[in-house]
Jmol script that loads the backbone (N, CA, C; Angstrom):
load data "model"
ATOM      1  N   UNK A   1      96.196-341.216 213.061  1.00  0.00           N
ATOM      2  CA  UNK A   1      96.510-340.441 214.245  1.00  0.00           C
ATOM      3  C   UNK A   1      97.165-341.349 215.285  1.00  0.00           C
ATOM      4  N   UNK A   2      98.210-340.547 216.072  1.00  0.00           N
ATOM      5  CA  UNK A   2      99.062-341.262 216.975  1.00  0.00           C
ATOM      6  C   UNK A   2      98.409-341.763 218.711  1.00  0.00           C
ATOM      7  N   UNK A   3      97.764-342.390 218.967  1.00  0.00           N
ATOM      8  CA  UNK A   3      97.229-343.400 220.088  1.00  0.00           C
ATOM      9  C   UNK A   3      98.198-343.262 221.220  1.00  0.00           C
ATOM     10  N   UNK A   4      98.180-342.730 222.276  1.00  0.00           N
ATOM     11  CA  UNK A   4      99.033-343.288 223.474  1.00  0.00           C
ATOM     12  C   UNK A   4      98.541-344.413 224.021  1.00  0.00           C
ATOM     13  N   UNK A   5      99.413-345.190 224.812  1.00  0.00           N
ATOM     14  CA  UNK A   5      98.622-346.531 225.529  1.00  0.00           C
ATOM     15  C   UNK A   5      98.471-345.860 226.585  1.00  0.00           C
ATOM     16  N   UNK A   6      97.459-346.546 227.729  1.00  0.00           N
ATOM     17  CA  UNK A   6      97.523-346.041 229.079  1.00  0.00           C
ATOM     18  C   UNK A   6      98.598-345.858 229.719  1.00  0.00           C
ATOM     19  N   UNK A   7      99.573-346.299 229.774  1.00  0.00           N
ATOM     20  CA  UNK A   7     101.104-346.688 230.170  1.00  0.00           C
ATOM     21  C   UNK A   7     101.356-345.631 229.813  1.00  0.00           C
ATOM     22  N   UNK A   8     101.737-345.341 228.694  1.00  0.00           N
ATOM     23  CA  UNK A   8     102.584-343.523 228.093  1.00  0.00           C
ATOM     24  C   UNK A   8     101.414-342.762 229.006  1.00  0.00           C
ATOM     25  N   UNK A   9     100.055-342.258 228.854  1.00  0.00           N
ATOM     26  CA  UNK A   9      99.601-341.473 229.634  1.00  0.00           C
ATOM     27  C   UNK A   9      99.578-341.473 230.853  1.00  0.00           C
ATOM     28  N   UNK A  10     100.233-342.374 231.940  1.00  0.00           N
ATOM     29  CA  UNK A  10     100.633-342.309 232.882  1.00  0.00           C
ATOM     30  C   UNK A  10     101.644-341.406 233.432  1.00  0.00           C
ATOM     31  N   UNK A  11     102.727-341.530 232.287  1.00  0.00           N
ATOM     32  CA  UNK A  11     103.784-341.374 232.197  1.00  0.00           C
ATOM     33  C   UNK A  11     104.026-339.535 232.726  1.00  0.00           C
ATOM     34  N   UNK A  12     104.778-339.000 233.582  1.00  0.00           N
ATOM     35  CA  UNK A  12     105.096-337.641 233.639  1.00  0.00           C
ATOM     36  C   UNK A  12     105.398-337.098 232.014  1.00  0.00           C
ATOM     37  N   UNK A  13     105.023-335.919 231.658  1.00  0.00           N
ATOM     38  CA  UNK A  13     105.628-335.414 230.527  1.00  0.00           C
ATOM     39  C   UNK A  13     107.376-334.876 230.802  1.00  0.00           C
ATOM     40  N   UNK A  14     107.724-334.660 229.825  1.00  0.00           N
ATOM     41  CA  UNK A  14     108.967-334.245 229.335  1.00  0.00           C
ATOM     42  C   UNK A  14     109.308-332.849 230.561  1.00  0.00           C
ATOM     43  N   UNK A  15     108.526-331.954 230.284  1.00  0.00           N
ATOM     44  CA  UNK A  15     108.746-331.034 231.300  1.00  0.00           C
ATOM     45  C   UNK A  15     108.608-331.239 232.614  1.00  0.00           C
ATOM     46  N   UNK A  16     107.629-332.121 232.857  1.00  0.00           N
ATOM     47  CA  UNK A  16     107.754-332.317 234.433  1.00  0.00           C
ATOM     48  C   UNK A  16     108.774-333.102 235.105  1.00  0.00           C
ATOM     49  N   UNK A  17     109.594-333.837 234.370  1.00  0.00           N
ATOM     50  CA  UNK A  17     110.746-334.701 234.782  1.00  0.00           C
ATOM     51  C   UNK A  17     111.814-334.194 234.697  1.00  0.00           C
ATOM     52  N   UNK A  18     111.997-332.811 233.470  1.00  0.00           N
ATOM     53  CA  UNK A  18     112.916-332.125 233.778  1.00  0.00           C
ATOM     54  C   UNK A  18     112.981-330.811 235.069  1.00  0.00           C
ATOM     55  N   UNK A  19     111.980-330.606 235.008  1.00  0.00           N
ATOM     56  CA  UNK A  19     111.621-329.994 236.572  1.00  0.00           C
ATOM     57  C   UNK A  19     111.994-330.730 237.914  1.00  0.00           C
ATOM     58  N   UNK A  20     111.663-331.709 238.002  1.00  0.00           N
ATOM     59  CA  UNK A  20     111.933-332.815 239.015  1.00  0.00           C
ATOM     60  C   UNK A  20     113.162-333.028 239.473  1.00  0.00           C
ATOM     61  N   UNK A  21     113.924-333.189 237.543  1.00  0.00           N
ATOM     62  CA  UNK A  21     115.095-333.570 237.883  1.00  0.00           C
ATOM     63  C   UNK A  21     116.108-332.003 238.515  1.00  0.00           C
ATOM     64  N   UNK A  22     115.477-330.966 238.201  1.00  0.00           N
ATOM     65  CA  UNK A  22     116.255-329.654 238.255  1.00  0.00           C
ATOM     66  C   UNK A  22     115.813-329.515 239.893  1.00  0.00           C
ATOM     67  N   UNK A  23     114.937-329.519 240.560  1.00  0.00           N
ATOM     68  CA  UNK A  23     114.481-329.306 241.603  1.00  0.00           C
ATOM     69  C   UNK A  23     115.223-330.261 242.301  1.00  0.00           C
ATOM     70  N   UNK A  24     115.388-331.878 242.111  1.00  0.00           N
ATOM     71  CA  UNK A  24     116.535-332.642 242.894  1.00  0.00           C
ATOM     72  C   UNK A  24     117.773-332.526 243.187  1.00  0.00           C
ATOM     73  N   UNK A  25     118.361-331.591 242.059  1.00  0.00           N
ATOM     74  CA  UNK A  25     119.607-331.364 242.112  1.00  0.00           C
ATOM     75  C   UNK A  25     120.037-330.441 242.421  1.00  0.00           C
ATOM     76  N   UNK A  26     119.041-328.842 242.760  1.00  0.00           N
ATOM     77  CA  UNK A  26     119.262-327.841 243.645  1.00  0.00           C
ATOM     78  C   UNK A  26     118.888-328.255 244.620  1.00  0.00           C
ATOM     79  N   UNK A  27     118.448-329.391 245.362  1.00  0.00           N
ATOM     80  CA  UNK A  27     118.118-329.196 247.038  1.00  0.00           C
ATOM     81  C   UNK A  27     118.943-329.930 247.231  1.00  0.00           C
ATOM     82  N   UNK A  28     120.225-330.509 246.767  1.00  0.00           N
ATOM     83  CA  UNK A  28     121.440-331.499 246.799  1.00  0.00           C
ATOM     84  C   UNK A  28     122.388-329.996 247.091  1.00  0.00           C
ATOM     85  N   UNK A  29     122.898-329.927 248.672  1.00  0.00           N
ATOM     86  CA  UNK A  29     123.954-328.966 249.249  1.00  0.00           C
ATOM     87  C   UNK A  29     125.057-329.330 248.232  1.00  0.00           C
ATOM     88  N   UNK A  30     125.577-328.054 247.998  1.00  0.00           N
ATOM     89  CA  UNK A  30     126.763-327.594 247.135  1.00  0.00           C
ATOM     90  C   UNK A  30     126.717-327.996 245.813  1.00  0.00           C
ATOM     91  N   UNK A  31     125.120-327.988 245.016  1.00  0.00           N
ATOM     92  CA  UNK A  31     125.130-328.336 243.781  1.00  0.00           C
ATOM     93  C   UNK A  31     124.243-327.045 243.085  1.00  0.00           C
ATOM     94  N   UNK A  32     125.340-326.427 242.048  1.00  0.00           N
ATOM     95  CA  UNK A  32     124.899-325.285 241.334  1.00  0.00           C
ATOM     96  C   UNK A  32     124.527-325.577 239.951  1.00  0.00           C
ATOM     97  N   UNK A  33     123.247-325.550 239.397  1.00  0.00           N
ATOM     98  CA  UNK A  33     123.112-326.360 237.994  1.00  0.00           C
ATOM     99  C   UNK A  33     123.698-325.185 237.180  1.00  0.00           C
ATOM    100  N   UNK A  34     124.536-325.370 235.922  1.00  0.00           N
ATOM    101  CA  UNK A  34     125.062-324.142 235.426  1.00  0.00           C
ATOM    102  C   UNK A  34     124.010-324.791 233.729  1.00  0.00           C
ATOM    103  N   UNK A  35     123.946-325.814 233.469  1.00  0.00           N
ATOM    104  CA  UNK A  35     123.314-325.655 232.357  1.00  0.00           C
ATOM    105  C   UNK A  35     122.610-327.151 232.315  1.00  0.00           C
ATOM    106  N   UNK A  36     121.167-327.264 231.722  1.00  0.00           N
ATOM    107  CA  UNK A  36     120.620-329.167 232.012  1.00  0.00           C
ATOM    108  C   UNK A  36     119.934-328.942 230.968  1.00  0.00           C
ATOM    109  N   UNK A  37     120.083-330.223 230.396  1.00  0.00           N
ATOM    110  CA  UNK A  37     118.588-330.709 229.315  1.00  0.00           C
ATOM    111  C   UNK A  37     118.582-331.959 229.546  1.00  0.00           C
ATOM    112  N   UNK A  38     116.885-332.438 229.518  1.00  0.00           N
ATOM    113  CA  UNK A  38     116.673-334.253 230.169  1.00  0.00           C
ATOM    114  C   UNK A  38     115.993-334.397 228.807  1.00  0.00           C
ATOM    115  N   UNK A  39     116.058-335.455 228.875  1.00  0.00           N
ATOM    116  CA  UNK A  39     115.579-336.483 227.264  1.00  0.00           C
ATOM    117  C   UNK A  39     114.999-337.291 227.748  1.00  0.00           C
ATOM    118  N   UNK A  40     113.433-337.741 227.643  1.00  0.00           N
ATOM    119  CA  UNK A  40     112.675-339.023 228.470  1.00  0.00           C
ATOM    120  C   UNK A  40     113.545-340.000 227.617  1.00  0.00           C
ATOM    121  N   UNK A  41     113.976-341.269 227.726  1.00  0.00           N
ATOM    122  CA  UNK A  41     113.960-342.297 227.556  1.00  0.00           C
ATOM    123  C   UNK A  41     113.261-343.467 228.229  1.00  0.00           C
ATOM    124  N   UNK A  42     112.779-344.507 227.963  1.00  0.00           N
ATOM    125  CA  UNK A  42     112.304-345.525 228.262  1.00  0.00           C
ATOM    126  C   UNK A  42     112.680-345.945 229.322  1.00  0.00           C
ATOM    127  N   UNK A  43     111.943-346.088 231.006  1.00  0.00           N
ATOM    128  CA  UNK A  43     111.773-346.198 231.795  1.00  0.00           C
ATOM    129  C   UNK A  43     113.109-344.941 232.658  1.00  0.00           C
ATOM    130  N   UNK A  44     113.629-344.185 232.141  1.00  0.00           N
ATOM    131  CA  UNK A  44     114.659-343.502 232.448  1.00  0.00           C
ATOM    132  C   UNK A  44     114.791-341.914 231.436  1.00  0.00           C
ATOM    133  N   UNK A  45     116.254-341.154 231.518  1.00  0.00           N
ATOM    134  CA  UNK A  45     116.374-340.118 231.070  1.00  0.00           C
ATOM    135  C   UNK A  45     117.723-339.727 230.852  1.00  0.00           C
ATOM    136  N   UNK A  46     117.854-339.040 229.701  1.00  0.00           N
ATOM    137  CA  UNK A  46     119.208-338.629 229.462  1.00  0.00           C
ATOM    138  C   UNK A  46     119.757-337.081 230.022  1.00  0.00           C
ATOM    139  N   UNK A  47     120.710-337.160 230.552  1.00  0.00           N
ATOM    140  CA  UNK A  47     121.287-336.187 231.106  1.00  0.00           C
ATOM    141  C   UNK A  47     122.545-335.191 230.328  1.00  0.00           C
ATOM    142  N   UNK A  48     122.345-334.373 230.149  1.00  0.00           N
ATOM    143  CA  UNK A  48     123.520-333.146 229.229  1.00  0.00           C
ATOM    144  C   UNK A  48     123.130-332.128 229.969  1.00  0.00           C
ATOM    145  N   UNK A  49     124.274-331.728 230.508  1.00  0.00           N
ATOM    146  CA  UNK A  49     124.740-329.943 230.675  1.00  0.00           C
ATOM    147  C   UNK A  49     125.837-329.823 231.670  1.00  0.00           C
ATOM    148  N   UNK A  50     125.701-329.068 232.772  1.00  0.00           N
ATOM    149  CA  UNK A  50     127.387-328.746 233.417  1.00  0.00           C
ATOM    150  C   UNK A  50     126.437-328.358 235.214  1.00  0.00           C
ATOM    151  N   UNK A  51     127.216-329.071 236.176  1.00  0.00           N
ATOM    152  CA  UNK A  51     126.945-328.795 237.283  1.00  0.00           C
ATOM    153  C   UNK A  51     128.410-328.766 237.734  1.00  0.00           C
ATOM    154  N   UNK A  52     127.918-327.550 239.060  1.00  0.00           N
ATOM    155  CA  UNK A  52     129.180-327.155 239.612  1.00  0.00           C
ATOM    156  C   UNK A  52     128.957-328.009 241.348  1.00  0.00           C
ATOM    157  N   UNK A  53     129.750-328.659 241.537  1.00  0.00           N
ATOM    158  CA  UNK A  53     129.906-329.369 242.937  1.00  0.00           C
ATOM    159  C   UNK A  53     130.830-328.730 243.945  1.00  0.00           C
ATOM    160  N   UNK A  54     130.270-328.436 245.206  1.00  0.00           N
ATOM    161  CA  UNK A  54     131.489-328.162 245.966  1.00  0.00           C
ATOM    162  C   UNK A  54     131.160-329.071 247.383  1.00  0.00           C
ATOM    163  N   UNK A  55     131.690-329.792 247.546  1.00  0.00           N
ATOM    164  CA  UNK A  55     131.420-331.001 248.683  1.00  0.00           C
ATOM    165  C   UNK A  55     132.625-332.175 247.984  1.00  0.00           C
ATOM    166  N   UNK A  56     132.754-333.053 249.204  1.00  0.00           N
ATOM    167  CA  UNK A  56     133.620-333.660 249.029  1.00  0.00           C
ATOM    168  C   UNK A  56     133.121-334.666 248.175  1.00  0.00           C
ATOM    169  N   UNK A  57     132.043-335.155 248.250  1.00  0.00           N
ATOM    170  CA  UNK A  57     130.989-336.617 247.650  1.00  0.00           C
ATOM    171  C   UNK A  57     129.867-336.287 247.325  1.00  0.00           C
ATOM    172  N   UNK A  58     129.826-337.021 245.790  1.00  0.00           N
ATOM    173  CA  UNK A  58     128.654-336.377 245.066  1.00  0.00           C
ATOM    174  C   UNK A  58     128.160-337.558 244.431  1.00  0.00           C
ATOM    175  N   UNK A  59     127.292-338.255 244.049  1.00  0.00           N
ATOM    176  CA  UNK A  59     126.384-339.488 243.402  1.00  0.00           C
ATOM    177  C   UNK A  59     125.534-338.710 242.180  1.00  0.00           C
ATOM    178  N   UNK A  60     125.342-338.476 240.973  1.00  0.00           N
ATOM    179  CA  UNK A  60     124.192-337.769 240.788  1.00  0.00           C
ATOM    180  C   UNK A  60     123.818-338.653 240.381  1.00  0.00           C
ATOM    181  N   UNK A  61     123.596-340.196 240.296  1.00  0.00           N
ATOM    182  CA  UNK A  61     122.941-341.460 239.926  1.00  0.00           C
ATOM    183  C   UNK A  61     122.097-341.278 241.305  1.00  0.00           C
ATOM    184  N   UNK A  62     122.751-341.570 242.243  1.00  0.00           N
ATOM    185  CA  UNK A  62     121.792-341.801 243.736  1.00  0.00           C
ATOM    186  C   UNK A  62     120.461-340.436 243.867  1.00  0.00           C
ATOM    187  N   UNK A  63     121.448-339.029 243.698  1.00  0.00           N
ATOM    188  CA  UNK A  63     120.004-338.284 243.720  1.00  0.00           C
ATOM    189  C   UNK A  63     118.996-338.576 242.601  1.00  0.00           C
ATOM    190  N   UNK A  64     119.012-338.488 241.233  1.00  0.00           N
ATOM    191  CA  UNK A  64     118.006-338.703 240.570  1.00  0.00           C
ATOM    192  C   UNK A  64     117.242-339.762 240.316  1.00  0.00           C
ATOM    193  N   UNK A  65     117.561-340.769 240.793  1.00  0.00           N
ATOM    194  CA  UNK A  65     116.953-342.270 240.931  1.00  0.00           C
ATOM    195  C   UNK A  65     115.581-342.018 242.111  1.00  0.00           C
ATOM    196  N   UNK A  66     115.780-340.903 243.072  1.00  0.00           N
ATOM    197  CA  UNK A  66     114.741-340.955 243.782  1.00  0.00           C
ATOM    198  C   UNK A  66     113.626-340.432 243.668  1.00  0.00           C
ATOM    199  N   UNK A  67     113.353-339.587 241.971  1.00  0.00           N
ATOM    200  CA  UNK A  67     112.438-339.711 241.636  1.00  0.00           C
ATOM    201  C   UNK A  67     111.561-340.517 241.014  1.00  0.00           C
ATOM    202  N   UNK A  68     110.453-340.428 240.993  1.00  0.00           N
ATOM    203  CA  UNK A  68     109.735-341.852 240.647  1.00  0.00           C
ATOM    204  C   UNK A  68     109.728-342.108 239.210  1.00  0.00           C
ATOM    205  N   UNK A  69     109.604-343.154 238.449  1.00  0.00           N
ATOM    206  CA  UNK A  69     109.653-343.638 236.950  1.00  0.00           C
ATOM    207  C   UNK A  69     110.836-343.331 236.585  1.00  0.00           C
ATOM    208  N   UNK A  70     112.234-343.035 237.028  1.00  0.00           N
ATOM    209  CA  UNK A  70     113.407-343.209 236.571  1.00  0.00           C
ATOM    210  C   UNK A  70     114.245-343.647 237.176  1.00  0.00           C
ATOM    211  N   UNK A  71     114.439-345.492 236.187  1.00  0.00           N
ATOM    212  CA  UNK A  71     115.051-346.572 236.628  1.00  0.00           C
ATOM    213  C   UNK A  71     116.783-346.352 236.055  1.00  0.00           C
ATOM    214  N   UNK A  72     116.983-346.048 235.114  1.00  0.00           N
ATOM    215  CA  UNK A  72     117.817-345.789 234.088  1.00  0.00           C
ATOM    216  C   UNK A  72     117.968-344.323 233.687  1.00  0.00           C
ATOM    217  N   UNK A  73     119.699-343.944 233.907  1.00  0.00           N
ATOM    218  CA  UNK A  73     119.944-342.229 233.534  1.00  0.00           C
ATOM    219  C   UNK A  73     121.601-342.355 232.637  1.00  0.00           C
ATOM    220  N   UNK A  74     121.902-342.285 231.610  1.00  0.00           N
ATOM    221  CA  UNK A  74     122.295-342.016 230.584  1.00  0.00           C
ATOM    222  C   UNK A  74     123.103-340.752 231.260  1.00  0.00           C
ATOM    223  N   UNK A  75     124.324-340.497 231.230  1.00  0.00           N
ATOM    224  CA  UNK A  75     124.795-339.461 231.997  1.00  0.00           C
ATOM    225  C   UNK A  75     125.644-338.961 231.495  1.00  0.00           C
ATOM    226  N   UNK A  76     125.106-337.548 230.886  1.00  0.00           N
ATOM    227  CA  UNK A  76     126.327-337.182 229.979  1.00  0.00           C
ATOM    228  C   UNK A  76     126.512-335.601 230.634  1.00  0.00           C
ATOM    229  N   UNK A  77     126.536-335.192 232.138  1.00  0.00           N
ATOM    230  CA  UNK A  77     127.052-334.352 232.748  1.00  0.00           C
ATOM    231  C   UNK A  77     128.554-333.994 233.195  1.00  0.00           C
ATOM    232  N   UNK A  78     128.972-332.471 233.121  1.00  0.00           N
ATOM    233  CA  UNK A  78     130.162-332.245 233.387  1.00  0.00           C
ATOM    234  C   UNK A  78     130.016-332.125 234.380  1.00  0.00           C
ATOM    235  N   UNK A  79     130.600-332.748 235.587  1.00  0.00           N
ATOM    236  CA  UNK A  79     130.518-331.894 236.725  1.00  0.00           C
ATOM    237  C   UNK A  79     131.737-331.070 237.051  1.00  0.00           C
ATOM    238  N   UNK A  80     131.980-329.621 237.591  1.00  0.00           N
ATOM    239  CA  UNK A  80     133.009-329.324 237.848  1.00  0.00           C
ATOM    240  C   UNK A  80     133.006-329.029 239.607  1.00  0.00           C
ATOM    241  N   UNK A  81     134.416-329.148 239.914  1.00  0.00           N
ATOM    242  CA  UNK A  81     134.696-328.647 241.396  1.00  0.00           C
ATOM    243  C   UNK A  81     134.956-327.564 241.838  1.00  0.00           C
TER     244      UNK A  81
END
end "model"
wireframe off; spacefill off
backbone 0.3
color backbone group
């Protein structure tokens, strides 16, 4: 049988980081999520789907970094304007 260390059970699950990350990126003015899936990776998370931006300047490294335990984001978002 598979053992977590304390470290992994620390760890947010899969759904709650994709929540996190979906909840960061709707309270980011002029960001419409049109489609997301997050992938935990190791100390970080992978990013796939399509956001719609309407603002002149957009970071989506800077917003999702400010949740906690993701150092590293893999970014495989479309964004459109």
């Amino acid at each position: 049988m598979f053992k977590q260390t304390e470290e992994q059970q620390q760890l947010p699950s899969c759904h709650e980081i994709e929540a996190d990350v979906r909840r960061e990126l709707l309270a980011t003015e002029g960001v419409t999520v049109k489609s997301l899936v997050v992938r935990r990776l190791d100390n970080g998370v992978c990013l796939q789907g399509v956001i719609r931006f309407d603002g002149a300047e957009f970071d989506l490294g800077d917003s999702i970094r400010r949740i906690p335990g993701i150092d590293r984001i893999l970014n495989h978002m479309v964004i459109c304007n």
